[in-house]
TORKOL-4160 file (C-alpha; in steps of 0.2 Angstrom, whole numbers, padded with zeros to 4 digits, m for minus):
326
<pt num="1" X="0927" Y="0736" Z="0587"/>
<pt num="2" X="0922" Y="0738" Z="0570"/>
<pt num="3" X="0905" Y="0727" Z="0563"/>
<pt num="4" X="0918" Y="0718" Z="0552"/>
<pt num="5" X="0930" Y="0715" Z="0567"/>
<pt num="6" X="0916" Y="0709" Z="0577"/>
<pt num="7" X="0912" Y="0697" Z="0565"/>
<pt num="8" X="0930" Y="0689" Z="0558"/>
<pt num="9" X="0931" Y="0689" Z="0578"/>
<pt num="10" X="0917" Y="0677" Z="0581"/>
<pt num="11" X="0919" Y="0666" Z="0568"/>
<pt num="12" X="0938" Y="0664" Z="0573"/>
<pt num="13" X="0931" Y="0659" Z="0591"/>
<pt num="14" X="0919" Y="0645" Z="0583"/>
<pt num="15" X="0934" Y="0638" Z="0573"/>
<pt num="16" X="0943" Y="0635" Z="0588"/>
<pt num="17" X="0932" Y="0632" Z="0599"/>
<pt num="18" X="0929" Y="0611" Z="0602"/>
<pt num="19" X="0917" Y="0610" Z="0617"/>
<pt num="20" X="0900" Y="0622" Z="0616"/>
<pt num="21" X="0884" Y="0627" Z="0625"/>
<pt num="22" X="0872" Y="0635" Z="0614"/>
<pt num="23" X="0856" Y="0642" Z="0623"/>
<pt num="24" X="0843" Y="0658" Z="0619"/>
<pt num="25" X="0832" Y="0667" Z="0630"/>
<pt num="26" X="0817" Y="0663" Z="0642"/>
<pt num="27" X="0799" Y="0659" Z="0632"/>
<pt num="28" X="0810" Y="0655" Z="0616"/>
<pt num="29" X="0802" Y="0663" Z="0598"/>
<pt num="30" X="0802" Y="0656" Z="0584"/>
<pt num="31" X="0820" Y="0668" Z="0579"/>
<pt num="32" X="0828" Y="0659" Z="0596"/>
<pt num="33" X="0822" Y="0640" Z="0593"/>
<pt num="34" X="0828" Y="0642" Z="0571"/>
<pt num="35" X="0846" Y="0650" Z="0577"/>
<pt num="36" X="0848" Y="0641" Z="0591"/>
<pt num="37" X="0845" Y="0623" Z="0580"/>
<pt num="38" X="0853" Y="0632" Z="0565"/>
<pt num="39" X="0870" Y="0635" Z="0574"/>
<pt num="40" X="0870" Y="0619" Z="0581"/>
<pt num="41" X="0870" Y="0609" Z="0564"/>
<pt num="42" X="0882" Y="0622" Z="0557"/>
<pt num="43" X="0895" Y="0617" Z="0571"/>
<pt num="44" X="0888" Y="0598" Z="0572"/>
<pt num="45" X="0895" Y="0601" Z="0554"/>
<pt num="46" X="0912" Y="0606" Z="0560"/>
<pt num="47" X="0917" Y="0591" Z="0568"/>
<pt num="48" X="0911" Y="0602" Z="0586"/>
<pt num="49" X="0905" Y="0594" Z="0601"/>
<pt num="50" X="0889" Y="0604" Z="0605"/>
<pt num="51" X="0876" Y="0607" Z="0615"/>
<pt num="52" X="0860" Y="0614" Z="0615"/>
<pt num="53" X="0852" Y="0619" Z="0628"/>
<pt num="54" X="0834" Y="0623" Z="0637"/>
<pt num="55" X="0829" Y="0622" Z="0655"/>
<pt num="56" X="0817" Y="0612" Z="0658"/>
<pt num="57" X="0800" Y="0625" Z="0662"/>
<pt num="58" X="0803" Y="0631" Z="0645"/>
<pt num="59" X="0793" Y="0615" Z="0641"/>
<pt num="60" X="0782" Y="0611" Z="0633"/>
<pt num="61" X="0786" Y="0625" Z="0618"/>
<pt num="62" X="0771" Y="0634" Z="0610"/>
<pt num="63" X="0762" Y="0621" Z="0598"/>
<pt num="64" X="0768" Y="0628" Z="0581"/>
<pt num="65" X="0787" Y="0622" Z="0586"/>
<pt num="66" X="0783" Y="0606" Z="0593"/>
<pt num="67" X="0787" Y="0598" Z="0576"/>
<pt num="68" X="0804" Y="0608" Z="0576"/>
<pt num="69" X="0821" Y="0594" Z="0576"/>
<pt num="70" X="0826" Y="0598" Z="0593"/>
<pt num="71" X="0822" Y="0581" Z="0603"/>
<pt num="72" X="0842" Y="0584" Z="0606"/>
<pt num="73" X="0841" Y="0598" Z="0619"/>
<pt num="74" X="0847" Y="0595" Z="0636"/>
<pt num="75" X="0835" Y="0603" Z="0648"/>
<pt num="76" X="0852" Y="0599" Z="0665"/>
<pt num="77" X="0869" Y="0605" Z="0661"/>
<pt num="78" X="0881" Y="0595" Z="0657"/>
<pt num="79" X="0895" Y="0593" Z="0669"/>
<pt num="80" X="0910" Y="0600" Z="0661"/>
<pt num="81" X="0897" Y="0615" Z="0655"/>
<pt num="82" X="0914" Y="0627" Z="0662"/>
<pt num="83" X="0924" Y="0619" Z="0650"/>
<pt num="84" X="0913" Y="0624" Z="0636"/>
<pt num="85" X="0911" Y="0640" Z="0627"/>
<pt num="86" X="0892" Y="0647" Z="0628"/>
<pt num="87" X="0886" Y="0653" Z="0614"/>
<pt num="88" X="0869" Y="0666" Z="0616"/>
<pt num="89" X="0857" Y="0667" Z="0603"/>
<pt num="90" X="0844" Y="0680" Z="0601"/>
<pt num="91" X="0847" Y="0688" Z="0619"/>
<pt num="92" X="0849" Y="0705" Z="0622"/>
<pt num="93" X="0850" Y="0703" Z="0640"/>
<pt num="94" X="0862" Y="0690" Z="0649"/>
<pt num="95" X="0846" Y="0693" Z="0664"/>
<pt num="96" X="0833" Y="0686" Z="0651"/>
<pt num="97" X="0839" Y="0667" Z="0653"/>
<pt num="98" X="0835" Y="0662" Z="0669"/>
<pt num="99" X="0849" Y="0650" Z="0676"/>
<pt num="100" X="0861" Y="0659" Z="0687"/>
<pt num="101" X="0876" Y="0648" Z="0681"/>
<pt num="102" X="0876" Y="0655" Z="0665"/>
<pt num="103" X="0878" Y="0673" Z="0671"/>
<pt num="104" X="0895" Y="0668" Z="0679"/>
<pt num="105" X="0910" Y="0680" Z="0675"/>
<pt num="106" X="0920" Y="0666" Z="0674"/>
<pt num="107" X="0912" Y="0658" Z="0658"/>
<pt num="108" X="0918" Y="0660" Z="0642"/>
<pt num="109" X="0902" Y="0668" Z="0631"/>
<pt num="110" X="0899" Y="0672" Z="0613"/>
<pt num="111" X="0884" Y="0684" Z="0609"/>
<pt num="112" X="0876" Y="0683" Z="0593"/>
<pt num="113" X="0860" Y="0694" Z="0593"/>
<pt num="114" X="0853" Y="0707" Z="0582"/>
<pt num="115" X="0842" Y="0717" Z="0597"/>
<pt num="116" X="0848" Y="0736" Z="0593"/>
<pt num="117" X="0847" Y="0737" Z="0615"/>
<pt num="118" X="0858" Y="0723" Z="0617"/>
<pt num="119" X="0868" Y="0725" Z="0633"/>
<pt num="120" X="0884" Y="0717" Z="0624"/>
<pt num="121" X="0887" Y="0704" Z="0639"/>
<pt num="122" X="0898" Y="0694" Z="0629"/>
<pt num="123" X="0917" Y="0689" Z="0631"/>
<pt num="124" X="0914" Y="0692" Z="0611"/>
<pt num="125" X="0899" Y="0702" Z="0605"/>
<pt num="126" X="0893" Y="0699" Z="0586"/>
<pt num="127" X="0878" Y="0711" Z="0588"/>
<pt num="128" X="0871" Y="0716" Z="0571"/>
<pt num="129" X="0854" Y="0729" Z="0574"/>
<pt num="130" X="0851" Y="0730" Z="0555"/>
<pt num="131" X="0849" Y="0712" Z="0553"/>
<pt num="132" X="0831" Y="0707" Z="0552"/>
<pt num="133" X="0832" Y="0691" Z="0565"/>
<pt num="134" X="0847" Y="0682" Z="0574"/>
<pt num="135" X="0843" Y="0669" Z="0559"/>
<pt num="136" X="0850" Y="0678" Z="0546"/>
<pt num="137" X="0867" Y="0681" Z="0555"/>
<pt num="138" X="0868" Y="0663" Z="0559"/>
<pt num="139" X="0864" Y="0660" Z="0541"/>
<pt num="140" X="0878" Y="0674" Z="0538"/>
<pt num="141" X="0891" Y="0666" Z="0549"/>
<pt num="142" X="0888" Y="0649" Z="0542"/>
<pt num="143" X="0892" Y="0653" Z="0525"/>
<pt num="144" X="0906" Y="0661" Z="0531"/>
<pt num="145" X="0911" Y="0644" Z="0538"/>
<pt num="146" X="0908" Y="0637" Z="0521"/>
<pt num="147" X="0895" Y="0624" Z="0528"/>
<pt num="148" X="0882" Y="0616" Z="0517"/>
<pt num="149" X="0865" Y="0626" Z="0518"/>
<pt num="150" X="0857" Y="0608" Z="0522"/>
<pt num="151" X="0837" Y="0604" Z="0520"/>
<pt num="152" X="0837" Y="0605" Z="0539"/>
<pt num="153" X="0848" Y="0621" Z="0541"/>
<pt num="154" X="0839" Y="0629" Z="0529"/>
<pt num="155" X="0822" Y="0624" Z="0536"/>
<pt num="156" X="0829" Y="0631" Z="0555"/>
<pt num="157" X="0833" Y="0647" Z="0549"/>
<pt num="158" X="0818" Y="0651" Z="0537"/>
<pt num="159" X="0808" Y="0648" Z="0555"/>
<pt num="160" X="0818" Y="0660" Z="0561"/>
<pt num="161" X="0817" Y="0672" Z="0546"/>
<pt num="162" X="0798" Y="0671" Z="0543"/>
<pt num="163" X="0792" Y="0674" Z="0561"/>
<pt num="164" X="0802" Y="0688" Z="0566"/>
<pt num="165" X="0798" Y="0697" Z="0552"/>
<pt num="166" X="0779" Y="0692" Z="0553"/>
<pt num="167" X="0779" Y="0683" Z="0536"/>
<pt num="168" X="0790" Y="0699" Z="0530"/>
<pt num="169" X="0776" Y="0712" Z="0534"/>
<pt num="170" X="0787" Y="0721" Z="0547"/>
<pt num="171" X="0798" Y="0735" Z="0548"/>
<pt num="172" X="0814" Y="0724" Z="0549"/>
<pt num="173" X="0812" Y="0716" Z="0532"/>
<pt num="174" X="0823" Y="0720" Z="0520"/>
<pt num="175" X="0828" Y="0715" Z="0505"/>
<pt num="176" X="0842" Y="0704" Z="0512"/>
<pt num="177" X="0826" Y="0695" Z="0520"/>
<pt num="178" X="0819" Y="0690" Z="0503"/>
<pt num="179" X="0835" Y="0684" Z="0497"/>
<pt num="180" X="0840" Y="0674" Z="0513"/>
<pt num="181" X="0822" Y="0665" Z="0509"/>
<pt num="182" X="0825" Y="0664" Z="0491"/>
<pt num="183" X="0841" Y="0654" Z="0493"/>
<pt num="184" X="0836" Y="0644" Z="0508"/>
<pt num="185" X="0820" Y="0638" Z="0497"/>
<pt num="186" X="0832" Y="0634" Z="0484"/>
<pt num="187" X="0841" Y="0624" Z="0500"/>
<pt num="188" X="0827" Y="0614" Z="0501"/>
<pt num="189" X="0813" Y="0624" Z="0512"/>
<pt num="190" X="0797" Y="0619" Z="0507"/>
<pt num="191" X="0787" Y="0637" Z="0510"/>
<pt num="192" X="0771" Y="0632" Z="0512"/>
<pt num="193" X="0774" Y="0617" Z="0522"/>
<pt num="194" X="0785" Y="0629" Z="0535"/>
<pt num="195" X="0769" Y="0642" Z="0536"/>
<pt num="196" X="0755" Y="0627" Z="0538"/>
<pt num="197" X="0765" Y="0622" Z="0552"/>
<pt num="198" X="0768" Y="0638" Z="0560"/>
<pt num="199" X="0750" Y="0646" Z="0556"/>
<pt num="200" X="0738" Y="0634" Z="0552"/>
<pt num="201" X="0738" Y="0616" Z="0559"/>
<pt num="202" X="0732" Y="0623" Z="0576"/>
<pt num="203" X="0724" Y="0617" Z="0591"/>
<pt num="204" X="0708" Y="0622" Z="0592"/>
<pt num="205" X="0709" Y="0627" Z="0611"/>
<pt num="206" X="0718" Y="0641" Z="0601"/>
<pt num="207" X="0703" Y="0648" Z="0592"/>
<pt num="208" X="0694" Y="0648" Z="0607"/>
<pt num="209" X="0706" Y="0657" Z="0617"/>
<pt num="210" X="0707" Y="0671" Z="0605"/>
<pt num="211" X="0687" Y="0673" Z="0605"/>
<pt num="212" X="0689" Y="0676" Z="0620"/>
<pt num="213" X="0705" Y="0690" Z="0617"/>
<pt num="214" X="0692" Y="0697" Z="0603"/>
<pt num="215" X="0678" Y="0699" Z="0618"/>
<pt num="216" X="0688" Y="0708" Z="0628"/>
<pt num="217" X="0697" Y="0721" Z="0618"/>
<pt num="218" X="0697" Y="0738" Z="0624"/>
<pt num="219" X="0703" Y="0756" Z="0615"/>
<pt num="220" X="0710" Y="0771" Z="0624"/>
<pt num="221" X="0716" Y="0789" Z="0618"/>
<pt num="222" X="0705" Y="0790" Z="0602"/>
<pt num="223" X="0709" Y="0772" Z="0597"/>
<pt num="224" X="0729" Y="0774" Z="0598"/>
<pt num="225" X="0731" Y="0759" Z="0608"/>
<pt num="226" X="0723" Y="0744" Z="0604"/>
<pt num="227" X="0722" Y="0733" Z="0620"/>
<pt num="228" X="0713" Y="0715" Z="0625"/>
<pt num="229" X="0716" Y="0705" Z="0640"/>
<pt num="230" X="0715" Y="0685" Z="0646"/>
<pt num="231" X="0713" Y="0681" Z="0662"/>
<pt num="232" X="0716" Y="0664" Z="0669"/>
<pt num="233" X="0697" Y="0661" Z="0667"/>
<pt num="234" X="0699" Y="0663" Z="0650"/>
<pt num="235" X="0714" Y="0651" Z="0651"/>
<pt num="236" X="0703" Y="0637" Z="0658"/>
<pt num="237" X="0686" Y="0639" Z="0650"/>
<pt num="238" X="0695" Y="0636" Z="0632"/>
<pt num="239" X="0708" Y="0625" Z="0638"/>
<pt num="240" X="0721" Y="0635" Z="0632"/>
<pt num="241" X="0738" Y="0634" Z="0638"/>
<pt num="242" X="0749" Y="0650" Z="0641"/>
<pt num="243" X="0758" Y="0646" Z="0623"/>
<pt num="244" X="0742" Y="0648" Z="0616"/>
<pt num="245" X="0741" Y="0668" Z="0615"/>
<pt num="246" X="0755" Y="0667" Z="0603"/>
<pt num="247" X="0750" Y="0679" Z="0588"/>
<pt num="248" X="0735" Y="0687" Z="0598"/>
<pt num="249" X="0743" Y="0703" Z="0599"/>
<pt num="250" X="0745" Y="0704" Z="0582"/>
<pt num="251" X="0725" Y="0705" Z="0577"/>
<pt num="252" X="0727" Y="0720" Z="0588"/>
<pt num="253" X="0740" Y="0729" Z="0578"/>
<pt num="254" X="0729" Y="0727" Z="0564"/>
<pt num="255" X="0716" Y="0738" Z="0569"/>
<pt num="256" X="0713" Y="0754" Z="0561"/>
<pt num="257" X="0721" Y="0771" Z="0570"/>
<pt num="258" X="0730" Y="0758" Z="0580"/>
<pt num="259" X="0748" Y="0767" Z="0585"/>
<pt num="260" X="0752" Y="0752" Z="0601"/>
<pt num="261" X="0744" Y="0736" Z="0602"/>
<pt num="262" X="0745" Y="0725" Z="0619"/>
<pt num="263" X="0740" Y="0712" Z="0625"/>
<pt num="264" X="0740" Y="0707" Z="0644"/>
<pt num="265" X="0737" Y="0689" Z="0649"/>
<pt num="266" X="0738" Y="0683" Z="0667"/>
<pt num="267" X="0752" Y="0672" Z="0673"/>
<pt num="268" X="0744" Y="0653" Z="0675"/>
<pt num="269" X="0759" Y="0649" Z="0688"/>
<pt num="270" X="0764" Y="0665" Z="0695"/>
<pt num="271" X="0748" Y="0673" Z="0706"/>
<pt num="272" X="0746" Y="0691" Z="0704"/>
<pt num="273" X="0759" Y="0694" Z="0689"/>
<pt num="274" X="0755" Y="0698" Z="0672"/>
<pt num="275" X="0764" Y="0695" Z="0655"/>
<pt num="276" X="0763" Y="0709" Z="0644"/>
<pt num="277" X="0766" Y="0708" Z="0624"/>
<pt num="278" X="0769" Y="0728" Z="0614"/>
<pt num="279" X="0767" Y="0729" Z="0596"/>
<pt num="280" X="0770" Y="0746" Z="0587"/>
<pt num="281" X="0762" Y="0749" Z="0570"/>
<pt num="282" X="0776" Y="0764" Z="0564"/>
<pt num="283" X="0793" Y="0773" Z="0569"/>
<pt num="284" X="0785" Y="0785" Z="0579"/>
<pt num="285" X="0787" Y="0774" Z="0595"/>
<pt num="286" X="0799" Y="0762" Z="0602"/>
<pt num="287" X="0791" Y="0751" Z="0612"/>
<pt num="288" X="0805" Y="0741" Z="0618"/>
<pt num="289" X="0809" Y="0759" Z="0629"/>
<pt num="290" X="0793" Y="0755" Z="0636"/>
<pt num="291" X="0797" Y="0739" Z="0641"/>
<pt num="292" X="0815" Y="0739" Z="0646"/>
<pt num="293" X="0807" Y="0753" Z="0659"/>
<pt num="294" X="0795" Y="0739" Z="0667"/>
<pt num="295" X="0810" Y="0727" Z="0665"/>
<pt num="296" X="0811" Y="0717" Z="0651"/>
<pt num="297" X="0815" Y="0720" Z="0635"/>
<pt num="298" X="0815" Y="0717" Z="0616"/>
<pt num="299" X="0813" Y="0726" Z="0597"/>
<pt num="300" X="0806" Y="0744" Z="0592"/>
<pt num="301" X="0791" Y="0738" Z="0585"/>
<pt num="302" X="0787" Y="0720" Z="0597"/>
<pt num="303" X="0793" Y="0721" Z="0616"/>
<pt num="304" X="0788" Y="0713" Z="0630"/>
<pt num="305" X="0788" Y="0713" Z="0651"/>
<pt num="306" X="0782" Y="0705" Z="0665"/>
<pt num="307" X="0772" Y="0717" Z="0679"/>
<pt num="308" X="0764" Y="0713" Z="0695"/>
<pt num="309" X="0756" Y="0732" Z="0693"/>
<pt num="310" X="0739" Y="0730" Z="0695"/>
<pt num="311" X="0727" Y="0730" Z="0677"/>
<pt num="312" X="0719" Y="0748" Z="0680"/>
<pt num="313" X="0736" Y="0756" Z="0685"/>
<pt num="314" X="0744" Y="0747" Z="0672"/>
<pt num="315" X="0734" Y="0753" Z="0658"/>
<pt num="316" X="0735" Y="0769" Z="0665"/>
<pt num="317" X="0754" Y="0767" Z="0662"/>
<pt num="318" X="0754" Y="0761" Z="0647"/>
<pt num="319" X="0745" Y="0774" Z="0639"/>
<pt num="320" X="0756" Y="0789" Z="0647"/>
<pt num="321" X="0772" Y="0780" Z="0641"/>
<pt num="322" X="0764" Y="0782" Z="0622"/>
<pt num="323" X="0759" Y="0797" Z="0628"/>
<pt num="324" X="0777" Y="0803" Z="0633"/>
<pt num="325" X="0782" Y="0797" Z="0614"/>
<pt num="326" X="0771" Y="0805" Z="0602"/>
């Protein structure tokens, strides 16, 4: 099916579709909460009965979407949740929202998603690699659907917009990014007010917690990958929580010569496991093939995983996968 078909196929299904479910994958992003709140007002628009949905230890979100509208979230199911048609925002993999109903054959799911490995799970799939975040299709769609670009829509996806292209320094801007923010700002999005929430008005628990990421960086194969590590130590001493290493890894793609930039932070929960964040600097690798090998997933330049491999052997792996790419 074409890219065209996909689409006039999508948006046919949230015509006539009354009853919906939207949700987005575990640790929701920035890209995943602005979709997921954009698509709800563009149906809430439509007259359609809809739904978002978290579960509940996806709470609370990382501090710089605390002030984000979604006090409407449903963190149980509703009880005619078979009835509805589930919509998947920003998920490349069914496997990377953690409630089993969801994964049943018997649910009717639309899949709107921009990941270039998406696994297409959808009963409709409206996957769109070339599309900088899952914002800008939903921005697509919804002037498709000839709803008003409201204040708050715009606000939702211009979230969505400027974190997933890292305030459009990455790879995946383009300049459909800067005229989806140019016409959301003339919407109504205030642009400085959207980054002193999302970058600047931080805990301080934050600061100290990266201190601590700055303290511990380590570089392997003549400075090609850039690596720090917080362990749960580091977690208490600052009195950081686990949201709090959001960004970190990105002061480790800065560095010069750097070709990978991790970051590996111990669970706080989960004993013995380990959430790993990849960031490449350029085309030459794909480090979502890295991740999708260790089981989880994401973009060609910003991937992620979790790992029980121990630190040492991990590292060691990490640096023959680059290895195997350049």
């Amino acid at each position: 099916m074409s890219l065209l078909t996909e689409r006039d196929a999508l948006v046919e299904e949230l015509r006539r579709a009354e009853k919906l479910l939207l949700t987005t994958h575990e640790n929701p992003d920035g890209d995943a909460l602005g979709s997921l709140l954009g698509m709800h007002l563009v149906l809430e628009q439509l007259g359609k009965d809809s739904v978002m949905f978290l579960a509940a230890n996806q709470f609370p979100l990382p501090y710089e979407y605390q002030r984000m509208r979604l006090d409407g979230v449903r963190h149980e199911l509703p009880d005619d949740v078979s009835d509805r048609t589930i919509v998947f925002l920003d998920c490349g993999n069914i496997d990377r929202t953690p409630v089993h109903f969801l994964h049943g054959r018997h649910l009717h799911v639309l899949n709107i998603d921009h990941h270039h490995d998406n696994t297409r799970f959808g009963t409709v799939n409206l996957v769109v690699p070339e599309a900088s975040c899952a914002a800008e299709i939903v921005y697509d769609l919804a002037k498709e659907l000839g709803v008003e670009i409201t204040p708050d829509l715009a606000e939702a996806l211009y979230i969505g917009l400027v974190t997933d292209t890292g305030k459009f320094m990455f790879e995946n801007t383009t300049p459909e990014s800067h005229q989806m923010a140019a016409e959301l700002m003339d919407a109504g999005v205030q642009a400085q007010k959207v980054h002193r929430m999302l970058y600047e008005e931080l805990p301080e628990a934050r600061l100290q917690l990266l201190a601590r990421a700055l303290n511990n960086v380590h570089r392997y194969d003549d400075g090609r990958i850039t690596l720090t590590h917080l362990t749960r130590e580091n977690f208490r001493e600052s009195g950081a929580t686990e949201s709090d290493s959001e960004g970190i890894v990105d002061h480790m793609r800065q560095v010069e010569g750097t070709v990978m930039a991790s970051l590996v932070r111990e669970l706080l929960d989960k004993e013995g496991l380990r959430k790993v964040s990849l960031r490449a600097t350029d085309g030459r690798v794909d480090v979502s093939i890295i991740a999708r090998g260790l089981g989880g997933g994401g973009h060609r330049q910003a991937a992620g995983f979790t790992t029980d491999i121990p630190f040492d052997a991990l590292v060691e792996r990490l640096r023959a996968e680059l290895a195997a790419q350049l």
